[in-house]
DRENNU-6422 format. One record per residue: residue number from 1; residue in three letters; x negated, y negated, z negated of N, C-alpha, C in turn. Coordinates in steps of 0.02 Angstrom, whole numbers, plus 50000, padded with zeros to 5 digits. Layout:
<k=NUM r=ALA n_xx=X n_yy=Y n_zz=Z ca_xx=X ca_yy=Y ca_zz=Z c_xx=X c_yy=Y c_zz=Z>
...
//
This chain:
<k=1 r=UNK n_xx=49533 n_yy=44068 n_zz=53574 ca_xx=49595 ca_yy=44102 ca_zz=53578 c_xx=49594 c_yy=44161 c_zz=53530>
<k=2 r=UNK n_xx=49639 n_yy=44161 n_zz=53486 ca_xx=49640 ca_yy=44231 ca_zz=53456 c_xx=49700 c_yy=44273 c_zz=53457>
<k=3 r=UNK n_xx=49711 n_yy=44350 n_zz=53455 ca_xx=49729 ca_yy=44370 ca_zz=53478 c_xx=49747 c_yy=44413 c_zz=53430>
<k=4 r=UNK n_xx=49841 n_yy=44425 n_zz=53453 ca_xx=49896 ca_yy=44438 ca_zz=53386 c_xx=49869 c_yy=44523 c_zz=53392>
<k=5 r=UNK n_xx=49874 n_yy=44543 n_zz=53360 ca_xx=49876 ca_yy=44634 ca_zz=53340 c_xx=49941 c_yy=44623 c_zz=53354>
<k=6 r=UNK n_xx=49992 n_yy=44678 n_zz=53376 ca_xx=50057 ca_yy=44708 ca_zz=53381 c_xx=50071 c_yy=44775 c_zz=53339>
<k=7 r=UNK n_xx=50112 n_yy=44776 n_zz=53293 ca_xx=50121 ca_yy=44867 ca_zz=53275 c_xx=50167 c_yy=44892 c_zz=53328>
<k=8 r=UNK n_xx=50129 n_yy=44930 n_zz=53358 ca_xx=50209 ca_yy=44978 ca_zz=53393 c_xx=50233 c_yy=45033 c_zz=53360>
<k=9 r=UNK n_xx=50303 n_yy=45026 n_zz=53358 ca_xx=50322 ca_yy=45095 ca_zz=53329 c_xx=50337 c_yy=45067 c_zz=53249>
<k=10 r=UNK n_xx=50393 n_yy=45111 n_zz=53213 ca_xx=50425 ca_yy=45079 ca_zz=53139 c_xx=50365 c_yy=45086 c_zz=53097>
<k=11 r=UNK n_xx=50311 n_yy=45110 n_zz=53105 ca_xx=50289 ca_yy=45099 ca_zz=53063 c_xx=50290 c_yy=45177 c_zz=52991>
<k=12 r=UNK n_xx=50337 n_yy=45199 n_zz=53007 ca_xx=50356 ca_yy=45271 ca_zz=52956 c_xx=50303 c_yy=45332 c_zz=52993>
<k=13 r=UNK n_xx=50293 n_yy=45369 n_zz=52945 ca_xx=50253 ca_yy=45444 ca_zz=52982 c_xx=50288 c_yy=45480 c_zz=52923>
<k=14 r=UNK n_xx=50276 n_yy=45537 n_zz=52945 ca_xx=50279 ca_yy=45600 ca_zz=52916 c_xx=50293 c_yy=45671 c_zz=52942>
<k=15 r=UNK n_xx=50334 n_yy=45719 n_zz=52903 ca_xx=50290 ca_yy=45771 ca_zz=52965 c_xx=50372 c_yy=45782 c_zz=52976>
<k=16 r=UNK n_xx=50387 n_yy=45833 n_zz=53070 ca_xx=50428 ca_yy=45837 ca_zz=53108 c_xx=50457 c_yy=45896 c_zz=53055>
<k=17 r=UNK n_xx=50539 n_yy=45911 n_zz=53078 ca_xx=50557 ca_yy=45963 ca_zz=53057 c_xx=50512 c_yy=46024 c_zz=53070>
<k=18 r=UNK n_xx=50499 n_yy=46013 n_zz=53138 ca_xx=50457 ca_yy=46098 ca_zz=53159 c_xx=50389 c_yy=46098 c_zz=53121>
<k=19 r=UNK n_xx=50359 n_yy=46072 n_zz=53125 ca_xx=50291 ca_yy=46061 ca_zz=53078 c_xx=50331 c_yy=46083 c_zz=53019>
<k=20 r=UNK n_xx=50378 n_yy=46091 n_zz=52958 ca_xx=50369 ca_yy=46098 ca_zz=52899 c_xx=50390 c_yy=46193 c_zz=52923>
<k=21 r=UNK n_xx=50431 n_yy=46191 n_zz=52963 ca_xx=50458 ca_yy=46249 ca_zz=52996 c_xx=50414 c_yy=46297 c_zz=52978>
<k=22 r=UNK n_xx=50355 n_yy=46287 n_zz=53039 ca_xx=50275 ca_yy=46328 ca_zz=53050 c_xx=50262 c_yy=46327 c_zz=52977>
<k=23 r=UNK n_xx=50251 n_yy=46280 n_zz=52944 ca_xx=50212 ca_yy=46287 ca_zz=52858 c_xx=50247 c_yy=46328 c_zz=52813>
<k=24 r=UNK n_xx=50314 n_yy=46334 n_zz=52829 ca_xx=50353 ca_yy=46385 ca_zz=52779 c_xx=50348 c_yy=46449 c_zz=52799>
<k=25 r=UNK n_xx=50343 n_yy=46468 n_zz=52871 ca_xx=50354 ca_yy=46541 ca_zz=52894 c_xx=50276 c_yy=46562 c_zz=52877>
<k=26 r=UNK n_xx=50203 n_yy=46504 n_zz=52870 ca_xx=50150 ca_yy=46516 ca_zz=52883 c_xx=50145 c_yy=46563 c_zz=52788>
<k=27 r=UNK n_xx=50191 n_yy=46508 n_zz=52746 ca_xx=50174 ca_yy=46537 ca_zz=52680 c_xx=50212 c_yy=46599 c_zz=52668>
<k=28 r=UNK n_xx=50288 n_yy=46614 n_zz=52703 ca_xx=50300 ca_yy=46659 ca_zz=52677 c_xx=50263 c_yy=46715 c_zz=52704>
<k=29 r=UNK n_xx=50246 n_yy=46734 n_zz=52757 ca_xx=50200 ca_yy=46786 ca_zz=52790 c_xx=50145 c_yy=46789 c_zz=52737>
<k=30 r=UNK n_xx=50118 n_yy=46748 n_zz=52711 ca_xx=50047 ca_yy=46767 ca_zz=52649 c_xx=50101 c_yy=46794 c_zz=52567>
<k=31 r=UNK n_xx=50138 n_yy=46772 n_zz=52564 ca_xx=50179 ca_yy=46790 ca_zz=52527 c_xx=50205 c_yy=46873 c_zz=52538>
<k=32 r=UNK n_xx=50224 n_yy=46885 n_zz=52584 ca_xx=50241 ca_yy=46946 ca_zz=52603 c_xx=50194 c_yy=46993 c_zz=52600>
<k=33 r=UNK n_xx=50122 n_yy=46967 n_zz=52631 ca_xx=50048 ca_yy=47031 ca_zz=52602 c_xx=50049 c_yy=47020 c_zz=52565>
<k=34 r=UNK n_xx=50022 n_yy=46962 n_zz=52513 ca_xx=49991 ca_yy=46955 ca_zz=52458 c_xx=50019 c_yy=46979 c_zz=52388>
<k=35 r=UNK n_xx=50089 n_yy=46976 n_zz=52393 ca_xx=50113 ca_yy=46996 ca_zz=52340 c_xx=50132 c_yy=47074 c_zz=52314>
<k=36 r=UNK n_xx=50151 n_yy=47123 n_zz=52380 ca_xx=50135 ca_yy=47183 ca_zz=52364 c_xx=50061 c_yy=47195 c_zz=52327>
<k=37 r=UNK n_xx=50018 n_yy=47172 n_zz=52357 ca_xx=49949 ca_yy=47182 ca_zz=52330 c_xx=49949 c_yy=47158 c_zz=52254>
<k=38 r=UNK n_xx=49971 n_yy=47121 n_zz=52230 ca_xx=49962 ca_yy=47095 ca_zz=52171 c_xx=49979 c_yy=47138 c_zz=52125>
<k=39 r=UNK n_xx=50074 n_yy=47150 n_zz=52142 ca_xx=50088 ca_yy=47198 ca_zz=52105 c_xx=50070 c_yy=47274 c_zz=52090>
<k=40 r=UNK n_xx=50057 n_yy=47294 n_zz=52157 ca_xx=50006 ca_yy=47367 ca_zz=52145 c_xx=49959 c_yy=47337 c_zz=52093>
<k=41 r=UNK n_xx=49922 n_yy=47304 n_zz=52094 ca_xx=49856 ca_yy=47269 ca_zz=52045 c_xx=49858 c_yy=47279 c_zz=51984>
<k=42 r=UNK n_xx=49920 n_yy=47227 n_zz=51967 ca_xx=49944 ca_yy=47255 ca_zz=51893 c_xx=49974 c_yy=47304 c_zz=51892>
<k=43 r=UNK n_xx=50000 n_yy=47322 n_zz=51917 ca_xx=50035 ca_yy=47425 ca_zz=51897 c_xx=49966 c_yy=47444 c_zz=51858>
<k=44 r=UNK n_xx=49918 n_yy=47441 n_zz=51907 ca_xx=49860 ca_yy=47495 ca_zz=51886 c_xx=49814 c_yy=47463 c_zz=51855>
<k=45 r=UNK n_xx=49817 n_yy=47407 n_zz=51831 ca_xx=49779 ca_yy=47386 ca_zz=51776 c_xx=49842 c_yy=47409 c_zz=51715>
<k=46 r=UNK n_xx=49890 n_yy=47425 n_zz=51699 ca_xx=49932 ca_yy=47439 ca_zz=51647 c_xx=49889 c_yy=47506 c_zz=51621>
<k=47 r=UNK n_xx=49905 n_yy=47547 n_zz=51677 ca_xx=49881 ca_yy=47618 ca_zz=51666 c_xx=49786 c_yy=47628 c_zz=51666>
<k=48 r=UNK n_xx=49758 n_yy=47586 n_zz=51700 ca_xx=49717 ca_yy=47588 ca_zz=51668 c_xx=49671 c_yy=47575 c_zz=51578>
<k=49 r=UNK n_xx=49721 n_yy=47506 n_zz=51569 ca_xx=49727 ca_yy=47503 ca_zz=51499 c_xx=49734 c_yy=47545 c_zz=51444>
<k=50 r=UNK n_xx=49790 n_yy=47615 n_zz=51457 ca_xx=49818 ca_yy=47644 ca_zz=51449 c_xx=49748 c_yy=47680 c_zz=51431>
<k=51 r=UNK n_xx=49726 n_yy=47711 n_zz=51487 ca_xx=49673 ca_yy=47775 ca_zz=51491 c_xx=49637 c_yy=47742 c_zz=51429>
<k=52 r=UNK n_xx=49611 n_yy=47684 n_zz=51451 ca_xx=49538 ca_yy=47657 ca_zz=51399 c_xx=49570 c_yy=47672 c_zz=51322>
<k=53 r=UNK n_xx=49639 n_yy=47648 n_zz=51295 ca_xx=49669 ca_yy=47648 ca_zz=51237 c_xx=49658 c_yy=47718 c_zz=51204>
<k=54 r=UNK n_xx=49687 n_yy=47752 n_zz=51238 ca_xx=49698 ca_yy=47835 ca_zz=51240 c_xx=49620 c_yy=47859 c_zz=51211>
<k=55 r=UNK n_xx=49587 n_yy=47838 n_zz=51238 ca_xx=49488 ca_yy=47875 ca_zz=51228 c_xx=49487 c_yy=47840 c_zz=51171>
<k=56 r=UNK n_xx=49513 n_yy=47774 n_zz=51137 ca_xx=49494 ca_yy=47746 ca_zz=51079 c_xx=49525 c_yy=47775 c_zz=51025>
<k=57 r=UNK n_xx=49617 n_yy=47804 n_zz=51044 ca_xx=49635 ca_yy=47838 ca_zz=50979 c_xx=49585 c_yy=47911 c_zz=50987>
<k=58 r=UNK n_xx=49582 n_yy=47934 n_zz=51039 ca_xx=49570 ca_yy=48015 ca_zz=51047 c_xx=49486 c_yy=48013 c_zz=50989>
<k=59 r=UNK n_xx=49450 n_yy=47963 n_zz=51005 ca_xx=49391 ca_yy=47973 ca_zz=50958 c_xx=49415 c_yy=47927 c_zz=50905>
<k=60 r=UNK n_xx=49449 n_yy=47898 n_zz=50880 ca_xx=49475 ca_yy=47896 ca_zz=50817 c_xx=49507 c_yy=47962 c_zz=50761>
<k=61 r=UNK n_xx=49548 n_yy=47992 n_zz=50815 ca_xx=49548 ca_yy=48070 ca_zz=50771 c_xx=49498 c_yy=48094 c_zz=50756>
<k=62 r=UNK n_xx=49453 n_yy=48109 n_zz=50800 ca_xx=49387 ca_yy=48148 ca_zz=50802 c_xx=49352 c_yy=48144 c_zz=50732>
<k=63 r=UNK n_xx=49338 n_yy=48058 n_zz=50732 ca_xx=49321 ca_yy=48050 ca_zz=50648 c_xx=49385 c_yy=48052 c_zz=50583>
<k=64 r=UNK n_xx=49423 n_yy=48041 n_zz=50585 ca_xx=49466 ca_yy=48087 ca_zz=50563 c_xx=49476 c_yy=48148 c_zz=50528>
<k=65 r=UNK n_xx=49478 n_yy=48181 n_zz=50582 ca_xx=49448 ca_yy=48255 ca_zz=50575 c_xx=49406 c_yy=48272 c_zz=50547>
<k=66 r=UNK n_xx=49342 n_yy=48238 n_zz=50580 ca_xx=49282 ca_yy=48246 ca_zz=50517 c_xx=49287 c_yy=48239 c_zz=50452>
<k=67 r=UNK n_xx=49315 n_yy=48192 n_zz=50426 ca_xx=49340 ca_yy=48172 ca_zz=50369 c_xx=49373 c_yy=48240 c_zz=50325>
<k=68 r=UNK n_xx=49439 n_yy=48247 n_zz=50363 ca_xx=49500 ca_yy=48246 ca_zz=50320 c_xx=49496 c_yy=48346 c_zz=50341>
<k=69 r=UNK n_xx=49454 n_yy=48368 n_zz=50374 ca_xx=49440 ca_yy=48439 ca_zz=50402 c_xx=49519 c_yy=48473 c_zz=50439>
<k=70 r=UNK n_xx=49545 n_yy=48409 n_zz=50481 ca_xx=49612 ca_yy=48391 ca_zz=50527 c_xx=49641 c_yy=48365 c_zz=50541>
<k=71 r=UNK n_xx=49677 n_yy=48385 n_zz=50593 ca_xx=49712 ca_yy=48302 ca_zz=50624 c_xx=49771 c_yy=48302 c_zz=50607>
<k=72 r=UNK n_xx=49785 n_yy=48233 n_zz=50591 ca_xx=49852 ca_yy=48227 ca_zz=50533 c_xx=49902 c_yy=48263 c_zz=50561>
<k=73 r=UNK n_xx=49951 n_yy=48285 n_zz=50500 ca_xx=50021 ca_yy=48328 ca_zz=50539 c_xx=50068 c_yy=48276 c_zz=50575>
<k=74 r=UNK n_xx=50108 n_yy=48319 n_zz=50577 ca_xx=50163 ca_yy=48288 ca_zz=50642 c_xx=50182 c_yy=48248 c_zz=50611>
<k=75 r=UNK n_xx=50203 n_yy=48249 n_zz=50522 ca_xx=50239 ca_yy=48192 ca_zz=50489 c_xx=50205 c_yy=48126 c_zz=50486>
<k=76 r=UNK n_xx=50138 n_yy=48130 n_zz=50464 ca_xx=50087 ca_yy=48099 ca_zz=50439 c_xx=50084 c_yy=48034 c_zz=50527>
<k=77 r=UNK n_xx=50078 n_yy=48075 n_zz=50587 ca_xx=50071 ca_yy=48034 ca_zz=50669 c_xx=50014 c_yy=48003 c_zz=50653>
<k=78 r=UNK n_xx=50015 n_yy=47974 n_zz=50719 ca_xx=49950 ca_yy=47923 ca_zz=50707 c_xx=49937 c_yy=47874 c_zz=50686>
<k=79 r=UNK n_xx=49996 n_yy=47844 n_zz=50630 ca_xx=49976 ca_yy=47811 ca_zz=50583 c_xx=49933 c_yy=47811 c_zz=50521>
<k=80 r=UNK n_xx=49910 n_yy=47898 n_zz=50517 ca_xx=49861 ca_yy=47888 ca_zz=50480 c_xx=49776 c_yy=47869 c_zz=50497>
<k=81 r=UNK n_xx=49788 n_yy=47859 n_zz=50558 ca_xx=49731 ca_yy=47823 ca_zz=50567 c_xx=49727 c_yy=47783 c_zz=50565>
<k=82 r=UNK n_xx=49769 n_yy=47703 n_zz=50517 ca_xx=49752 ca_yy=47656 ca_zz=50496 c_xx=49791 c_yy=47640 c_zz=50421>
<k=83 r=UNK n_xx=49826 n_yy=47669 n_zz=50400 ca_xx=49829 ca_yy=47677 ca_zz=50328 c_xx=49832 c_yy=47739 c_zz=50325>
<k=84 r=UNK n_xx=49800 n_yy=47756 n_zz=50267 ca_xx=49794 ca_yy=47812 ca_zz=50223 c_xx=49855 c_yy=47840 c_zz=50184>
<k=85 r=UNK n_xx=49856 n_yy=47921 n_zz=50221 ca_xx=49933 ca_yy=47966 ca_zz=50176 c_xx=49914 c_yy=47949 c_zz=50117>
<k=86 r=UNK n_xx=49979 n_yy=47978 n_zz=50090 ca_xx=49947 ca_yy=47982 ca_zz=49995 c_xx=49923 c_yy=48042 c_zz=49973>
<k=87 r=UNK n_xx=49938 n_yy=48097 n_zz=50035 ca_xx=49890 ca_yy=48140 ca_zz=50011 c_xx=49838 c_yy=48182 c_zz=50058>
<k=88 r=UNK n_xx=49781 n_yy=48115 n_zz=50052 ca_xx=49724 ca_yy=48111 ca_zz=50092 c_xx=49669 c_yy=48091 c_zz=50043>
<k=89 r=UNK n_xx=49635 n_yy=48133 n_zz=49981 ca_xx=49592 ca_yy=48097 ca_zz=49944 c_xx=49532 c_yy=48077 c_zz=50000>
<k=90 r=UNK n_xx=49499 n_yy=48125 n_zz=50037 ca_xx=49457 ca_yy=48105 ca_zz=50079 c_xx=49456 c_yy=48049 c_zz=50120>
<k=91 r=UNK n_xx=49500 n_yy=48008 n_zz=50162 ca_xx=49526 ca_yy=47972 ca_zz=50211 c_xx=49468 c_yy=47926 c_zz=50186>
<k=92 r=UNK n_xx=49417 n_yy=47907 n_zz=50257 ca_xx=49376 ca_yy=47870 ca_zz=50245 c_xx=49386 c_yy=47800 c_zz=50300>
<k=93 r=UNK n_xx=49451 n_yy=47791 n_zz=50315 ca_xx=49475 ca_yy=47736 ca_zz=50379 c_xx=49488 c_yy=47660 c_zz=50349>
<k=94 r=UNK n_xx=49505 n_yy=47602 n_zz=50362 ca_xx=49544 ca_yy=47660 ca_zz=50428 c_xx=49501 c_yy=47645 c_zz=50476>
<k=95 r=UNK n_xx=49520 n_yy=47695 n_zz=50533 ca_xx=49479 ca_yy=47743 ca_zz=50595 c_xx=49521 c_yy=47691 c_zz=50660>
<k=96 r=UNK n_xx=49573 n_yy=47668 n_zz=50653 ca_xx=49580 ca_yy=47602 ca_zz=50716 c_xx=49585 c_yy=47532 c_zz=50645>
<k=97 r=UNK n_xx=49581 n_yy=47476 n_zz=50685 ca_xx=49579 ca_yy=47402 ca_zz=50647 c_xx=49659 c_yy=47396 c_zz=50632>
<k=98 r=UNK n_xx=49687 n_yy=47428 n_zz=50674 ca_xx=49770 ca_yy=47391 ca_zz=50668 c_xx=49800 c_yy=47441 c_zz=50714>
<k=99 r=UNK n_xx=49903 n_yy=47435 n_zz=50673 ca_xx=49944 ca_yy=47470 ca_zz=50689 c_xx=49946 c_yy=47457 c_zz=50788>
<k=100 r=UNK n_xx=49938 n_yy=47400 n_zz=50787 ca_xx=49948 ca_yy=47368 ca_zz=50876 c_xx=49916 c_yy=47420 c_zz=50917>
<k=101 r=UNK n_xx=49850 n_yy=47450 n_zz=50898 ca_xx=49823 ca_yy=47496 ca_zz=50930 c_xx=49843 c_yy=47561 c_zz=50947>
<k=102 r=UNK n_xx=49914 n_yy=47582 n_zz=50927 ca_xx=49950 ca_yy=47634 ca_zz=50933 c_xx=49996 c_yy=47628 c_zz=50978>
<k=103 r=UNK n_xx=50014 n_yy=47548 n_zz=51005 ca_xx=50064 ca_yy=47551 ca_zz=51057 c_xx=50023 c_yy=47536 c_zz=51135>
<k=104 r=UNK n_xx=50078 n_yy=47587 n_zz=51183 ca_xx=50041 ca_yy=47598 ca_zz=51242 c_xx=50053 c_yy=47514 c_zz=51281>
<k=105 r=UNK n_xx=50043 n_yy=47498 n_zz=51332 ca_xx=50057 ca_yy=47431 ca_zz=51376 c_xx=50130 c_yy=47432 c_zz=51392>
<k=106 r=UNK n_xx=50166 n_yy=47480 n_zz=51388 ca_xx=50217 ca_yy=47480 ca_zz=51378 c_xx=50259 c_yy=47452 c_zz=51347>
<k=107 r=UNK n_xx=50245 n_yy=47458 n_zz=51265 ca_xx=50259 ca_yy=47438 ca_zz=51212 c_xx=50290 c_yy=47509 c_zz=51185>
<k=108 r=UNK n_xx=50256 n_yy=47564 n_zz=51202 ca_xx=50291 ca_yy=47622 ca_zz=51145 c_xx=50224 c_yy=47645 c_zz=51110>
<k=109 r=UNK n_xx=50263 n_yy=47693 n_zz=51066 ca_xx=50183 ca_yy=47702 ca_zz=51020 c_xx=50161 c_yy=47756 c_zz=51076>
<k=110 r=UNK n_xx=50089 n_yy=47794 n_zz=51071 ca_xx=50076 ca_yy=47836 ca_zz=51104 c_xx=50113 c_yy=47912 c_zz=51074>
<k=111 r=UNK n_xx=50102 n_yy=47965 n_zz=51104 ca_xx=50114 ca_yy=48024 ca_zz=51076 c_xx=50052 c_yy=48058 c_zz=51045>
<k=112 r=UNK n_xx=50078 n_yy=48111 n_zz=50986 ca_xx=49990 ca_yy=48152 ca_zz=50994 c_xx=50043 c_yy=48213 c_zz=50950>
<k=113 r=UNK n_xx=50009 n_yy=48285 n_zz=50994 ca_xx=50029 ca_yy=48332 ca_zz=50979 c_xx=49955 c_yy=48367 c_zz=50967>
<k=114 r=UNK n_xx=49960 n_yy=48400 n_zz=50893 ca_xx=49913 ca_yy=48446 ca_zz=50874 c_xx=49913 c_yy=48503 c_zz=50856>
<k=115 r=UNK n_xx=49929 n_yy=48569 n_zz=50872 ca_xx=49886 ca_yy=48568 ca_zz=50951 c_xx=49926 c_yy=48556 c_zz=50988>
<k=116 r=UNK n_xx=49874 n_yy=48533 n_zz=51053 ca_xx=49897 ca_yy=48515 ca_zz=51137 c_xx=49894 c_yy=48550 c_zz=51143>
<k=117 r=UNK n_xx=49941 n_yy=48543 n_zz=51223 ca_xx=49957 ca_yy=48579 ca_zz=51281 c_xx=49887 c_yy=48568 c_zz=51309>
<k=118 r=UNK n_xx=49843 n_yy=48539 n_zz=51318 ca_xx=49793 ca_yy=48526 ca_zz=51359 c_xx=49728 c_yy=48542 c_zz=51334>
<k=119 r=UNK n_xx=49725 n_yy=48555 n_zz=51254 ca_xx=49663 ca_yy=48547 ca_zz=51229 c_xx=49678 c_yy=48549 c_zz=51143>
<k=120 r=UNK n_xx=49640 n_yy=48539 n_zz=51093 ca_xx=49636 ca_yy=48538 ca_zz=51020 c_xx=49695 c_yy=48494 c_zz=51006>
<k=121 r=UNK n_xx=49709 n_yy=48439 n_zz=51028 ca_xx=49746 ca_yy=48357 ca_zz=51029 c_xx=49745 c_yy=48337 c_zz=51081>
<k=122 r=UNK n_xx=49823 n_yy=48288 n_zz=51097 ca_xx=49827 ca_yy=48275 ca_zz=51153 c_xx=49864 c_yy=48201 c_zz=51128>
<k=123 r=UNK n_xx=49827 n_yy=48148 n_zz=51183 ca_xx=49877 ca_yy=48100 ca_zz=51170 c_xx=49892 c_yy=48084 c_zz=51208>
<k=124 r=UNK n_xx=49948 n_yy=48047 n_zz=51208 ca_xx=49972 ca_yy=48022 ca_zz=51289 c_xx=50014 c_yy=47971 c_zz=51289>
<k=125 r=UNK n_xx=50041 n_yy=47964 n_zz=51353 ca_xx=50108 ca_yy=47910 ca_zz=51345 c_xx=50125 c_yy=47913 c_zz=51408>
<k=126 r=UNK n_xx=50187 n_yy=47920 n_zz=51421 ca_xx=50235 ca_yy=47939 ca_zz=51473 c_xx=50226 c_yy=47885 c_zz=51535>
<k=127 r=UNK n_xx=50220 n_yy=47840 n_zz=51516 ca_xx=50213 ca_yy=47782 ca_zz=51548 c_xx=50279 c_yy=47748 c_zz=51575>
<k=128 r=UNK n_xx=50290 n_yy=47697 n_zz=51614 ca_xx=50341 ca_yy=47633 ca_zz=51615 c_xx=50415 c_yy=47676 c_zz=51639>
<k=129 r=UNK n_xx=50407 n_yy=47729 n_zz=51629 ca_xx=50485 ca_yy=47764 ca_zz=51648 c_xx=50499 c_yy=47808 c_zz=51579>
<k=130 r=UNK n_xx=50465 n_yy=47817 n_zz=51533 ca_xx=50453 ca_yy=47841 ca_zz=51477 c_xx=50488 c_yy=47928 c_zz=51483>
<k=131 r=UNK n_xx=50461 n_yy=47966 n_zz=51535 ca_xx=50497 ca_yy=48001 ca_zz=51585 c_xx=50441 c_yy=48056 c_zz=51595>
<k=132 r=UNK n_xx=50451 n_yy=48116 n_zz=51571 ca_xx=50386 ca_yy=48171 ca_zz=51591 c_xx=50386 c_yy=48155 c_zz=51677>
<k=133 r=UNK n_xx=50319 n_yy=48169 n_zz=51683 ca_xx=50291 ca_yy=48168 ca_zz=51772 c_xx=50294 c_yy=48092 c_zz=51783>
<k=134 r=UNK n_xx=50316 n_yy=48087 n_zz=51868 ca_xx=50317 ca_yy=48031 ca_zz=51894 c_xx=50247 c_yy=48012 c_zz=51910>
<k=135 r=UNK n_xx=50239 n_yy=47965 n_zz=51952 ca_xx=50208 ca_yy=47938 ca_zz=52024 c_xx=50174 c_yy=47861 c_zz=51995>
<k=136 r=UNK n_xx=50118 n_yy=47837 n_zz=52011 ca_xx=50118 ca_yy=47767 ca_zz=52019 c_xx=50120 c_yy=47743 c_zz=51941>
<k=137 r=UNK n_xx=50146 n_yy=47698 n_zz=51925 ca_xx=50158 ca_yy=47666 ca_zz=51838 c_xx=50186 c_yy=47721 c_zz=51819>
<k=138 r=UNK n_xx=50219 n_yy=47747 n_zz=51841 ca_xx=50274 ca_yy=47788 ca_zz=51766 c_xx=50235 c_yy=47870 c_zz=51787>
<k=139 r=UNK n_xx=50188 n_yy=47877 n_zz=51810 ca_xx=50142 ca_yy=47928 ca_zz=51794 c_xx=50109 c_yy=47928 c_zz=51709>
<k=140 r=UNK n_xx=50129 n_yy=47988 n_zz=51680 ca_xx=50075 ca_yy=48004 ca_zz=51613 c_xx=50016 c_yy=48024 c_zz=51623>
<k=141 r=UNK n_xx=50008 n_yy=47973 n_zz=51591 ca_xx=49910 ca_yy=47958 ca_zz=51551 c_xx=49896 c_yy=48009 c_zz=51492>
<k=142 r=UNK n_xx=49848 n_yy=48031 n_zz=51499 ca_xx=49833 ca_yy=48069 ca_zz=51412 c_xx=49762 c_yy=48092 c_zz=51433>
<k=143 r=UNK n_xx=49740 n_yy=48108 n_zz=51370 ca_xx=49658 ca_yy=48141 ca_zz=51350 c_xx=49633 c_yy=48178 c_zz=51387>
<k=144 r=UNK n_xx=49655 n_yy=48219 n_zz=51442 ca_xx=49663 ca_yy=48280 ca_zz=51461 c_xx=49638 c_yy=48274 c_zz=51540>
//
């Protein structure tokens, strides 16, 4: 005698409305922590970028300076630390590889006032509100 198997039931699966229910409220709740966190993350990797950039022009003047016995005038900016004024016989640079190195994560160039408010030279950059002061990202970064 052998003996029939039966399927009970159509034969279809998949998952209930409430099951997808639970899986959507489960993702947006990780969605809801996770993503504040992220974005704080990058805020402050911007501005940290920022700081590290800043120490690379700030000792780029430095030699500079050595050089040229000052830090370029206001006209001259900190473009002469990658081409040479025309009237710079000394200029022994260039002192950064490229113009790119002058813009903050922002995308503005940095500032540099000689003399600072803070010190000999100051460089800085206003940060994402391009806005003296401010909190968080649009807090200014500089040498100082």
């Amino acid at each position: 005698m052998t003996a029939k198997i039966r399927k009970t039931g159509t034969g279809e699966s998949g998952f209930t409305l409430l099951e997808l229910l639970v899986v959507l409220a489960i993702m947006g709740l990780l969605a809801a922590i996770v993503g504040p966190q992220v974005i704080r993350y990058l805020g402050s990797s911007r501005s940290q970028t920022a700081r590290v950039q800043i120490k690379n022009v700030a000792a780029a003047l430095e030699l500079y300076r050595l050089d040229m016995g000052g830090y370029p005038s206001p006209e001259q900016g900190l473009g002469a630390l990658v081409k040479a004024p025309a009237s710079a016989p000394m200029w022994n640079g260039p002192y950064l590889p490229q113009a790119a190195n002058l813009l903050d994560p922002w995308g503005q160039p940095y500032r540099f006032l000689a003399p600072g408010k803070h010190g000999e030279m100051d460089v800085y950059t206003l940060g994402s509100d391009q806005a003296e002061g401010g909190t968080g990202e649009a807090r200014d970064v500089g040498n100082w």
